[in-house]
N, C-alpha and C positions, 0 to 999 in steps of 0.2 A: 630314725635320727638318733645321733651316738648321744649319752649323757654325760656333759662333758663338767667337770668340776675343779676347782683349785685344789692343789698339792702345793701349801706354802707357793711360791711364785711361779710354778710350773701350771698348765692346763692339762690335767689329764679325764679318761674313764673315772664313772663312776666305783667301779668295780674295784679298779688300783689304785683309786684313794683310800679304800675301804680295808685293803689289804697294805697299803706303807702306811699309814696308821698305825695299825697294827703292829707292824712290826716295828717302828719308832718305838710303842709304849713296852713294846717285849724288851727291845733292846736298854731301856732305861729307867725299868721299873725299880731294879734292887736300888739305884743311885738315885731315886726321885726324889726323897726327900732330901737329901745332902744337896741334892740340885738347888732345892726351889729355895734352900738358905742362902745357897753362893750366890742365887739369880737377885736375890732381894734384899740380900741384905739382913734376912730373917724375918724379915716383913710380912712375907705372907702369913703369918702367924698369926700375927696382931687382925688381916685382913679376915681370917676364918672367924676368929673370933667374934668380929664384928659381923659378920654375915649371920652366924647362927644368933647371934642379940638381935639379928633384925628377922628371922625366921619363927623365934621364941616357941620352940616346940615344946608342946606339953606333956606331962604324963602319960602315958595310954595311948599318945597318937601314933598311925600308923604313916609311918614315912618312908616315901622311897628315894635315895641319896642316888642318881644316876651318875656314871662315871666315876666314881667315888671310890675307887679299887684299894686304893693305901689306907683309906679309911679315918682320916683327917679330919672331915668333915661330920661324919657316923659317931666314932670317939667324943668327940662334942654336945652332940643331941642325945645320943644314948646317956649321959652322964645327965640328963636332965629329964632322963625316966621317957623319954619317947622309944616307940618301938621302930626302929628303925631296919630296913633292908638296901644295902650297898648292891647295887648293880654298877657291873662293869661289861666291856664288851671284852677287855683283856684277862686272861686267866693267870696271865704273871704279875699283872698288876694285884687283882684279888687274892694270889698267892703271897704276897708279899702284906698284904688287909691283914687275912687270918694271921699269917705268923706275928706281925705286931698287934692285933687282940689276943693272941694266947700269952702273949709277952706282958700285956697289962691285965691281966687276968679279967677280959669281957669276953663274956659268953653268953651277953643276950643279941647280936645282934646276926640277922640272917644275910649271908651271904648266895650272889646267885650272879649266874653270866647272862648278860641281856644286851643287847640292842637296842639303841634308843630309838632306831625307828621304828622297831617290830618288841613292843612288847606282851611277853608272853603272863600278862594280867589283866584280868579283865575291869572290864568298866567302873568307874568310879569307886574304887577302892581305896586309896591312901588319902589322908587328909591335906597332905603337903609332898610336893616335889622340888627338890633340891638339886643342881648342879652345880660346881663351881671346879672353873677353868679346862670345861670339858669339850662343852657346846662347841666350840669351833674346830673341833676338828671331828664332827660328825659330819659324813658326806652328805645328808639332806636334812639340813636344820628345819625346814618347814616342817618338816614330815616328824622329826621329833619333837619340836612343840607340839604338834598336834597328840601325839602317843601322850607326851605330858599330861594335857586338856581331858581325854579320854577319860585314864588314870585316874584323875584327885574326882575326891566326890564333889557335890554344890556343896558352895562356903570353902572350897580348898583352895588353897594357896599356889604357887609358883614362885619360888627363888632362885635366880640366878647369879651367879657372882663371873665375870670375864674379864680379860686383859681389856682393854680398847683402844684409843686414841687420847693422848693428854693433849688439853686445848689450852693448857700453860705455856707462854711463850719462854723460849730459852730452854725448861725445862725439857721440852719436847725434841731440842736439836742432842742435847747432854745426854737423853736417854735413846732417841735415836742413836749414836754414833756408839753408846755402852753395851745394845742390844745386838746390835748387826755385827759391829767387832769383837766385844768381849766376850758375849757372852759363849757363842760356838767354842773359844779358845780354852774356857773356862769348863764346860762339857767336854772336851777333849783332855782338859788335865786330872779331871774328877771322875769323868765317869769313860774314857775313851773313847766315845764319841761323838766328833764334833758336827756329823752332819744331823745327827737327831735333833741336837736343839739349834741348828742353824732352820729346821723345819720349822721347829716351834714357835722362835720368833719370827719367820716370815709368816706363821697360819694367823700371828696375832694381826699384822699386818693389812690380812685379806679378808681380818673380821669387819662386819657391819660396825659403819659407826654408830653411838646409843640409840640415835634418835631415828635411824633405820631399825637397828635392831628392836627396838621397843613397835614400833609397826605392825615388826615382824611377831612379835605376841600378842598383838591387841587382834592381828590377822590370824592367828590360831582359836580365838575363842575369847581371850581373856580380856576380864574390865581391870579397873581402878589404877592399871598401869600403873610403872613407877621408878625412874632410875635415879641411885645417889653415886655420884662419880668420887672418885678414891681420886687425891692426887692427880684431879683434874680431869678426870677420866684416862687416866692410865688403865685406873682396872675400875670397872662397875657393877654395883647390884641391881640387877632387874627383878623385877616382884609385878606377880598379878595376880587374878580373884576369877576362880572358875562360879560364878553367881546364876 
């Protein structure tokens, strides 16, 4: 039996979701940041921020930031003495990491290519796992929470930050008709292409809503659950407790 998975609105193989992924984040790695101001307004900004306040990495700790290629996330936590490691599954995305840590002169922070559903570390090792706005476009999300679960020692953490569904009325037609129209038109003026991020907002689209989604991590392992919706849940942080 074929394994059959969403591409944004399309049903394809598991295999070439795994591979147009891919090549979406190759294709719009150097313009990613410039993206996600035009996409937000600059917002996302303010959103990282708040995510690593709700992370509160420590000194000393070992963390591993999955999907984290541009290193937005990493920049943050390393600036609060955590030892952090940025995995991506893109090398153009992590090419574009390092060259903005040599650009801010950081040089503690380890860079490597990984797969969120096959990673190449072993058991209970990092104290905290971080992703944000990754998860949904991995082709077997169950399968990378679990890699997650694996990963963090007992007492470690799980942070999640994702797009989701805003359940603000009004709101949700305004950003609907912003995301489906503007935004493609906006990646084609910025970055030349408009089908990458016509994918992007449909994969938000095909993401679990929170209350799924949270399920779907208390079904990988984890207790204490916990989602705070952004903006209604447009974008939410998920969090749980490998115990």
């Amino acid at each position: 039996m074929s394994d059959q998975v969403s591409f944004g609105y399309e049903t394809v193989e598991a295999d070439e979701k795994t591979r147009r992924v891919g090549a979406v984040f190759s294709n719009v790695a150097a313009k990613y940041d410039v993206m996600n101001d035009a996409m937000s307004g600059g917002m996302h900004r303010l959103w990282k921020d708040q995510f690593v306040r709700r992370v509160k990495p420590q000194p000393g700790e070992a963390i591993l930031d999955m999907a984290g290629g541009t290193g937005d996330i990493a920049f943050r936590m390393a600036a609060r003495g955590a030892d952090v490691t940025v995995a991506d599954i893109n090398q153009e995305m992590l090419d574009v990491g390092l060259e903005r840590a040599v650009e801010r002169g950081i040089d503690t922070l380890v860079w490597s290519r990984q797969n969120a559903e096959q990673l190449a570390y072993p058991d209970r090792c990092f104290d905290a796992y971080t992703i944000a706005f990754g998860i949904r476009n991995v082709t077997h999300i169950d399968q990378a929470l679990a890699e997650a679960f694996r990963v963090l020692k007992f007492g470690g953490r799980f942070f999640c930050m994702e797009f989701s569904t805003t359940e603000w009325p009004g709101f949700k037609d305004v950003y609907d008709f912003y995301s489906h129209k503007i935004v493609p038109q906006v990646g084609k003026a910025i970055a030349g292409d408009e089908d990458s991020y016509r994918y992007l907002i449909e994969s938000i689209r095909r993401f679990p809503p929170m209350s799924e989604f949270e399920r779907m991590i208390r079904a990988a392992g984890f207790e204490k659950t916990k989602v705070e919706p952004i903006l209604g849940g447009l974008v939410a942080i998920h969090s749980g407790w490998k115990i």
